[in-house]
FIKOLZA-1660 file (N, C-alpha, C; in steps of 0.1 Angstrom, whole numbers, plus 5000, padded with zeros to 4 digits):
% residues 107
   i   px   py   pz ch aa at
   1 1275 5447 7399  A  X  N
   1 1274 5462 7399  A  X CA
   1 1266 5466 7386  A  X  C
   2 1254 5476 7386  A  X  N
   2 1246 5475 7374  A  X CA
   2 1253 5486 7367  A  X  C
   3 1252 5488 7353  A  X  N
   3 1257 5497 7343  A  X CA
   3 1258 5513 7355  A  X  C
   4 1246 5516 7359  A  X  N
   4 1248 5533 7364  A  X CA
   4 1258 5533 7377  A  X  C
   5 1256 5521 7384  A  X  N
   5 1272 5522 7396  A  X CA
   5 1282 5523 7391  A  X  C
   6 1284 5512 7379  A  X  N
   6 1295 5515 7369  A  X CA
   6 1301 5529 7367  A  X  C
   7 1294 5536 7363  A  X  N
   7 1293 5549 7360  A  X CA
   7 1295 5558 7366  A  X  C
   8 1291 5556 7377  A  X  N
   8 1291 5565 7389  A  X CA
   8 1303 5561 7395  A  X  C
   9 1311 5548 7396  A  X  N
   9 1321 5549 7401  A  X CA
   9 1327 5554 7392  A  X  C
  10 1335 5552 7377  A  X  N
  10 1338 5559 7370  A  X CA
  10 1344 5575 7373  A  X  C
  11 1327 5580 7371  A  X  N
  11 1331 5591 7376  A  X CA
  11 1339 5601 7386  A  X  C
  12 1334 5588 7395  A  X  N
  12 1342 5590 7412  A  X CA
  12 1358 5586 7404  A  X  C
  13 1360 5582 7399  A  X  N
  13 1379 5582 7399  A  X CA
  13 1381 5589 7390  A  X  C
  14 1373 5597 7383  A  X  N
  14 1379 5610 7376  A  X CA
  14 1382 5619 7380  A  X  C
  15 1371 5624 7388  A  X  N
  15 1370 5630 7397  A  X CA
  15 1384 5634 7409  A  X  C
  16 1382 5620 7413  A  X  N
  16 1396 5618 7425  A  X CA
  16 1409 5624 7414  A  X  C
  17 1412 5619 7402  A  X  N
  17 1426 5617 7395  A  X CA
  17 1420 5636 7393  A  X  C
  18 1410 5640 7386  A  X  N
  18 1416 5658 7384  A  X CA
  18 1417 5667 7398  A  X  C
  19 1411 5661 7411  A  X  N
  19 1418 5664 7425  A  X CA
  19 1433 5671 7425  A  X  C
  20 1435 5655 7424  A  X  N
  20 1445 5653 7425  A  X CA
  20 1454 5663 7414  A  X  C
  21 1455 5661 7402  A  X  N
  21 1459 5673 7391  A  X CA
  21 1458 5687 7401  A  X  C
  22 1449 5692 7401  A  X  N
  22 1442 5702 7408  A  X CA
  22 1455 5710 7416  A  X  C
  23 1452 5699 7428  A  X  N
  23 1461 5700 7440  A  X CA
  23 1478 5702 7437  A  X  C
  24 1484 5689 7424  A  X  N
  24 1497 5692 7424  A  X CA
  24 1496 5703 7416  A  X  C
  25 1489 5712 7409  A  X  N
  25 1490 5722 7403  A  X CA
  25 1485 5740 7411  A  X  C
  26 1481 5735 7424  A  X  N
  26 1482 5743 7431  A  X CA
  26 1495 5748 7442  A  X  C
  27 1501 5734 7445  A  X  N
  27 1515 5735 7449  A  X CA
  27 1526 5741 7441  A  X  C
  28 1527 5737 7429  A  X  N
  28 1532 5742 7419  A  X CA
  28 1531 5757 7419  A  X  C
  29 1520 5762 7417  A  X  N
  29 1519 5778 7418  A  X CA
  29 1524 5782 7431  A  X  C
  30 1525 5776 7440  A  X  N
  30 1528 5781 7454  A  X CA
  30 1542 5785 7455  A  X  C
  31 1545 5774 7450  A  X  N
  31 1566 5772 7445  A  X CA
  31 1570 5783 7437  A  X  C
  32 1561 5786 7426  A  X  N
  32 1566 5796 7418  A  X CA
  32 1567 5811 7422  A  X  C
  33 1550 5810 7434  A  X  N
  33 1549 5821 7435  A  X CA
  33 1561 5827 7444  A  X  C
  34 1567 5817 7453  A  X  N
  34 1574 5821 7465  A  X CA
  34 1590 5822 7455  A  X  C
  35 1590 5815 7443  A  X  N
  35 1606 5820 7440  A  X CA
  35 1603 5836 7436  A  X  C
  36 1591 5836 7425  A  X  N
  36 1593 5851 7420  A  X CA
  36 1595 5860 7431  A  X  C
  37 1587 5859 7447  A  X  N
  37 1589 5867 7455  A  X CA
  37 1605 5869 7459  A  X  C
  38 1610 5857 7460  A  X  N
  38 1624 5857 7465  A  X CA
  38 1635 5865 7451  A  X  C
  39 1625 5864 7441  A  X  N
  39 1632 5873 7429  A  X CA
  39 1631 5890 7427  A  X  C
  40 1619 5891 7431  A  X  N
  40 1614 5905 7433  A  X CA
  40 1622 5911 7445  A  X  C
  41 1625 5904 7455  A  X  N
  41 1630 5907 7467  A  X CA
  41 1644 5907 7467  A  X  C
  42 1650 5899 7456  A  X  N
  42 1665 5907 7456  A  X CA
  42 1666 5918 7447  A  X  C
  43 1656 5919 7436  A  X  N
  43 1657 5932 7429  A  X CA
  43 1656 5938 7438  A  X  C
  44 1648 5941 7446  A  X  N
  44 1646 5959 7454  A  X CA
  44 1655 5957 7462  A  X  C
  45 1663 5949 7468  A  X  N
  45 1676 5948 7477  A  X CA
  45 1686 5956 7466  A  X  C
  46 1690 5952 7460  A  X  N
  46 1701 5957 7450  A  X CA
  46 1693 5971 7442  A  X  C
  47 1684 5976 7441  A  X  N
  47 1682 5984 7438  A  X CA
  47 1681 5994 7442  A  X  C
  48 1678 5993 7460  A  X  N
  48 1682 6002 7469  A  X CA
  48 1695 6006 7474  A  X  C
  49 1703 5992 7473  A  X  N
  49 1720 5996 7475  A  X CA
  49 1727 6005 7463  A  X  C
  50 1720 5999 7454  A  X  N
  50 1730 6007 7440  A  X CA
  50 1722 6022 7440  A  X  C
  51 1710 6025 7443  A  X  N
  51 1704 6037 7445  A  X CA
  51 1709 6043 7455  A  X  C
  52 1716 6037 7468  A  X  N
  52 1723 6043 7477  A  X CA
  52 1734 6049 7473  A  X  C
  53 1740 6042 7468  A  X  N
  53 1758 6044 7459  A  X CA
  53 1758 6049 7449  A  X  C
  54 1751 6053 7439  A  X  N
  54 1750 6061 7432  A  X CA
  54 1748 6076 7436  A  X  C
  55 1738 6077 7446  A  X  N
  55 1734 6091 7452  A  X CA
  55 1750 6098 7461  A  X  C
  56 1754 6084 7465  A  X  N
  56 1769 6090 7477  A  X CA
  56 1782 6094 7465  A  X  C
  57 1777 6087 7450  A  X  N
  57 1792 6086 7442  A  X CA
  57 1784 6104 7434  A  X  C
  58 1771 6104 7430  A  X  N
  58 1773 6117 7426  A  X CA
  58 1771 6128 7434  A  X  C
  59 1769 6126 7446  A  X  N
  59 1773 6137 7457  A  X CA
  59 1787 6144 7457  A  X  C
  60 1797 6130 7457  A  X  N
  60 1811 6128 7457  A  X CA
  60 1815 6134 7446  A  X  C
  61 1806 6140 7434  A  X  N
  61 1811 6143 7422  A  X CA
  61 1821 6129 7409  A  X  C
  62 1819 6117 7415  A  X  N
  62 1827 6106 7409  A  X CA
  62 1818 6097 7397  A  X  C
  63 1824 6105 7386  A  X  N
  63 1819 6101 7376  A  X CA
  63 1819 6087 7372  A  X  C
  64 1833 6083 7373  A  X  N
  64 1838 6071 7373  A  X CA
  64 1830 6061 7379  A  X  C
  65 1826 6065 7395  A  X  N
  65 1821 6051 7399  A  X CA
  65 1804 6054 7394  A  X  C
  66 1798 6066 7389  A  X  N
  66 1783 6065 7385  A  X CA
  66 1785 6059 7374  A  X  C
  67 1793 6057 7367  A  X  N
  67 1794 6046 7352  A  X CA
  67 1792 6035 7356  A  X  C
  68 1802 6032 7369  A  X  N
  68 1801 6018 7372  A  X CA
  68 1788 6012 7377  A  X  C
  69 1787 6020 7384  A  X  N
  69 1773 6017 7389  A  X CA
  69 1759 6014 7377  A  X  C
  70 1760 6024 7370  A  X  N
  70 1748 6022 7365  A  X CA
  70 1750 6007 7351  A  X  C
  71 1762 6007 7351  A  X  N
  71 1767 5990 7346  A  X CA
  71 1761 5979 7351  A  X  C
  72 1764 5980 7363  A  X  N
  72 1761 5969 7370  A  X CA
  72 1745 5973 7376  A  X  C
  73 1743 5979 7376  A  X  N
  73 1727 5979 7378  A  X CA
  73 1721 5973 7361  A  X  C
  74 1728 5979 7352  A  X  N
  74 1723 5970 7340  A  X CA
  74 1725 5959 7338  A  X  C
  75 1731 5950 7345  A  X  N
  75 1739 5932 7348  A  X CA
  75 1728 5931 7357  A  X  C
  76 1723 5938 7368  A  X  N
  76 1720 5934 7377  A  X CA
  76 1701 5929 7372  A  X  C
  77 1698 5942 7369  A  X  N
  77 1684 5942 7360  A  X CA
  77 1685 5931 7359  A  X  C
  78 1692 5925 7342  A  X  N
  78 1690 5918 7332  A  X CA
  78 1692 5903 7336  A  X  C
  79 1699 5901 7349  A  X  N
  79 1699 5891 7356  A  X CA
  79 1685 5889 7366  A  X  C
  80 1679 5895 7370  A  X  N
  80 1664 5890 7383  A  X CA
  80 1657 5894 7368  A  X  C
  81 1652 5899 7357  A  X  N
  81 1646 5899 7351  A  X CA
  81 1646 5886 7344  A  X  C
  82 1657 5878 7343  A  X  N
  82 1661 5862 7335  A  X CA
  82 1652 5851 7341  A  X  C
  83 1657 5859 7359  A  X  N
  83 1652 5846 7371  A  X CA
  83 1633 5852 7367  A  X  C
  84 1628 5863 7362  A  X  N
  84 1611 5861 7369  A  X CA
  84 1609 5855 7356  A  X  C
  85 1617 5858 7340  A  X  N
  85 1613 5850 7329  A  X CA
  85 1612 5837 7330  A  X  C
  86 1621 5831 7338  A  X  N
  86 1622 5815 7341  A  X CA
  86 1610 5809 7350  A  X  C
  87 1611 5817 7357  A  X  N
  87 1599 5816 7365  A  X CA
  87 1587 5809 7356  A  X  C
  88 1579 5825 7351  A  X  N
  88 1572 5828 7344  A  X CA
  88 1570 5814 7331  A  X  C
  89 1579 5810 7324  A  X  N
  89 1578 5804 7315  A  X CA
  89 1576 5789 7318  A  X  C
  90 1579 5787 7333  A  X  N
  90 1576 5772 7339  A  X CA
  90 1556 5776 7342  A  X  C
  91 1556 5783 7347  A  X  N
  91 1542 5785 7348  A  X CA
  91 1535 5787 7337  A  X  C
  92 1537 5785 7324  A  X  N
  92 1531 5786 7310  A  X CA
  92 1535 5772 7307  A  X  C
  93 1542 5765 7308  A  X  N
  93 1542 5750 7306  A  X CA
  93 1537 5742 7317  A  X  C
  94 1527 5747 7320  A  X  N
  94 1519 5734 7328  A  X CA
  94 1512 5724 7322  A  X  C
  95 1510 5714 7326  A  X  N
  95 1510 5703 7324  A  X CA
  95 1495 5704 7321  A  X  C
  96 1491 5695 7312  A  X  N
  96 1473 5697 7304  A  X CA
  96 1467 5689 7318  A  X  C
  97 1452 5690 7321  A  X  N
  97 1450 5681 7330  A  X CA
  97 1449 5667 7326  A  X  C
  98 1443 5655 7335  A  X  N
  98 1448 5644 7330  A  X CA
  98 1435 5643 7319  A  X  C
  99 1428 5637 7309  A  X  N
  99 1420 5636 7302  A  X CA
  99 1406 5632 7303  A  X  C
 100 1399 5641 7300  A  X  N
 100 1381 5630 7307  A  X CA
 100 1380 5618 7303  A  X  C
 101 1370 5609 7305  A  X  N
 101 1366 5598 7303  A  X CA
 101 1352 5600 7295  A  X  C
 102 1354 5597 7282  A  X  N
 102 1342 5601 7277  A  X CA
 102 1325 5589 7281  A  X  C
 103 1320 5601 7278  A  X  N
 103 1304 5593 7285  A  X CA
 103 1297 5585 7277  A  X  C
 104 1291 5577 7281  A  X  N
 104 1290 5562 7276  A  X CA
 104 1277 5563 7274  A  X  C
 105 1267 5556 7267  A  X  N
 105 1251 5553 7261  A  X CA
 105 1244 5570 7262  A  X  C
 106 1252 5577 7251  A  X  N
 106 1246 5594 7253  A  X CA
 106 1244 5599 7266  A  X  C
 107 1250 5597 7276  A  X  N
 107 1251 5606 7285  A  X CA
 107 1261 5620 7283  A  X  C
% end
């Protein structure tokens, strides 16, 4: 094999190996993207029930339960806000790609 097939293949397996990076880093976002959705999607579930119950508790004049409510809508927040930080914070520690192969006779 003369020095430039060398090279060429080289290149051909760097190539293949940042693919490959590429790829599991595109699954990865796929994963993440579909929890935050499943996170975003119980926020507005619970946001619409406790917006329901609040509207029926101060119709009802019941102070008591608009306290409670708006309690647990503050539990509730601070909990799907934890799950999109978790999220969020796996998708800032991604993995560096794998490293080039530096080029050989000044190329």
């Amino acid at each position: 094999m003369t020095p430039a097939e060398q090279r060429l293949r080289e290149q051909l397996e760097e190539q293949l190996r940042l693919n490959e990076w590429l790829y599991e880093q595109l699954e990865r976002q796929r994963a993440m993207n579909a929890e935050l959705r499943r996170a975003v999607a119980d926020l507005a579930r619970a946001f619409q029930e406790s917006l329901a119950a609040a509207v029926e508790a101060g119709e009802a004049g019941d102070l008591a339960a608009i306290r409670r409510l708006t309690r647990a809508n503050q539990q509730h927040w601070q909990h799907y806000l934890q799950q999109i930080v978790t999220a969020a914070s796996r998708a800032t520690g991604a993995d560096a790609p794998p490293p080039a192969t530096p080029f050989k006779d000044g190329e």
